[in-house]
Structure formats: C-alpha cells, structure tokens
N, C-alpha and C positions, 0 to 999 in steps of 0.2 A: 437511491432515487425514490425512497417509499414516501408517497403522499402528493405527487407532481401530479399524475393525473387527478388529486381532490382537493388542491391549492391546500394541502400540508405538508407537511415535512415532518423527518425523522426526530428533529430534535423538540418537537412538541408532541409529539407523540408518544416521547421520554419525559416530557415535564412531566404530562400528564399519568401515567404509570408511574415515575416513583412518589409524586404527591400521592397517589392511590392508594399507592404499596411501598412505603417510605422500609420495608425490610429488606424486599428481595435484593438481590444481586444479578446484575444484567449483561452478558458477554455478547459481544455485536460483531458479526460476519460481515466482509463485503463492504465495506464505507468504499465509496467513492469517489478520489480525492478532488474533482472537479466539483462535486456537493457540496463538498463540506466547507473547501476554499471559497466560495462564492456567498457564504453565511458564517465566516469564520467566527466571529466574536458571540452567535448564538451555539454555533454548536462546540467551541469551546467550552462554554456553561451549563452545556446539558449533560457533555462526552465525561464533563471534569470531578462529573459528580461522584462521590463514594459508592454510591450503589450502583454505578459501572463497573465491571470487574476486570472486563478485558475487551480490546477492540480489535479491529482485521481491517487496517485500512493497506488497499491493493495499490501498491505506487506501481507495479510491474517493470521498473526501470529508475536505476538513481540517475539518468542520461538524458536531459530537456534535449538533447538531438533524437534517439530512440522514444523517448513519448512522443517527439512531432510526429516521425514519422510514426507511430500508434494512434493519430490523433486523439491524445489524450488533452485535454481543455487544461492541461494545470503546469506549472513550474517544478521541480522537484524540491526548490528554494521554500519552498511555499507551504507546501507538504511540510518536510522538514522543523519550520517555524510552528506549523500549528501540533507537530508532535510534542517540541519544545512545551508549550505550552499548555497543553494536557498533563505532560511530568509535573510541570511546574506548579498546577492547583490539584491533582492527584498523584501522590506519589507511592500508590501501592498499586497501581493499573497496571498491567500486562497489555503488550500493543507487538502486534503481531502485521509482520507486511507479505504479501505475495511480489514475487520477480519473475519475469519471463527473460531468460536464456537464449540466445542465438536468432534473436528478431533478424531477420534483412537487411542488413546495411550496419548490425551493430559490429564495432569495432573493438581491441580489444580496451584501446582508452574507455570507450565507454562500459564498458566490462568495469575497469577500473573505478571509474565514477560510480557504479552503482554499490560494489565492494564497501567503498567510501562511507555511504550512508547509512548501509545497516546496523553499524552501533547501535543508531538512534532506536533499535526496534527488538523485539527480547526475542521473537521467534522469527525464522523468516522458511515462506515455501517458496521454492525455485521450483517452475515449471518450462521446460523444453519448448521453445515454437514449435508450432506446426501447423502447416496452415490451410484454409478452411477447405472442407470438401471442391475440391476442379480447381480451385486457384492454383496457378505451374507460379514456377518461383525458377530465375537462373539459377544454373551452375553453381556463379560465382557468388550468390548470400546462403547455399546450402553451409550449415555446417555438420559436419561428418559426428555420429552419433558416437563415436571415442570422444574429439571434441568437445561436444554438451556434455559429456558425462563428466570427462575434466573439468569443467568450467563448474562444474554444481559440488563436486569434491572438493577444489579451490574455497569455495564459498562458506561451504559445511566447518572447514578448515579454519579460515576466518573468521566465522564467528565464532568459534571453539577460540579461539586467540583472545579478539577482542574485550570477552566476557570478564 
C-alpha cells in the first residue's frame, strides 16, 4: 500500500530507483494482492523487471470463500493470472506467498483449493489463525492445534512433491 497516502504508489517508486540504480537488485515483502490487482498491467511492468529479484505477495488463502470471509478485495483467479504473468516477462524471479491455516469456517475443500495453487509460488509460509486479542470465536471454527499443525506438514509435504 506504499504511496496511497501521497497519491503514489509502489510501482513508481520502482520505476524511479532502478532508472537511478539500473544495478541493484530489489526483493519485495508484503505485496498486497488487492494493490497490485487494481493496477495490474502497471505493476506487471515494474514487478517484471530483472532488477526484481524476488517478491512476497501474501494471498493467505487459495479459497475466494476464506478470502470473503478475510475481507480480502481480490479473487485468488486473479492473483494467480498476474503471477502467471510476472514468470512470463521474468523468468529468474522467486515469488514467495504467505497462507493462513484454520481461518473460521475454512473447510477442508478449501484447504484443498489453496494446496492447488501453491505451485504457482517457489516458497510458501503457512501461518496458524488466531485471532485478534478479546475476539471469542465458537467451538465449532476452533481448530485443535494437532490439527493445524497436520495441515502445515500436509502443505510442507506438497510442495516438497510438486517442486
């Protein structure tokens, strides 16, 4: 979200630095995928460049039911497509995604759907929900810390596979 409070954005603030600095190498934390979707074809051109070395865009679910309910602004289709699309004008990027694990109401199908997607992505971190300090949560979306930890082994496992 760098630059919304001073009507700029990320990917000009990348033009800017490697016309500058047409040497360095630049690894990027944190992409936002509701950002970046909303300016796709600028920040494919900025992301795509060789002096990007590596990105962290956070999908935290391959499951458009578990992003609704995350109010996340974005499709996982979506995402996806503009990963595609970074490979495709850089092909020596490393593109790294975070996942959230046992959200509320996620199911194992959606478990599966997010499984799905990680190919697209060279590193992935799985992180446990838990949620925000006094928020109570039922019984019935707890899931039991054997559980998560399964689920993040599963995963680990998977992409050890898919590779």
């Amino acid at each position: 979200s760098y630059g919304v409070d001073i009507n700029l954005n990320l990917s000009e603030l990348l033009e800017i630095i490697i016309k500058k600095h047409p040497e360095i190498k630049i690894d990027i934390r944190y992409l936002n995928p509701s950002i970046i979707i909303k300016d796709k074809k600028r920040y494919l051109k900025a992301l795509s460049s060789p002096n990007i070395n590596s990105l962290n865009i956070c999908i935290q679910s391959g499951s458009n039911t578990i992003l609704s309910l995350m109010n996340r602004n974005y499709f996982i289709e979506d995402v996806i497509s503009f990963v595609k699309g970074i490979r495709e004008l850089n092909k020596e990027i490393i593109i790294r995604t975070h996942i959230i694990v046992g959200y509320p109401g996620e199911k194992y199908d959606d478990f599966l759907e997010t499984l799905k997607i990680l190919k697209y992505f060279d590193m992935v971190n799985t992180f446990i929900y838990s949620p925000p300090p006094g928020q109570k949560i039922g019984y019935i979306n707890k899931i039991k810390a054997l559980i998560k930890k399964l689920i993040i082994d599963i995963t680990n496992i998977y992409l050890i596979l898919i590779k």
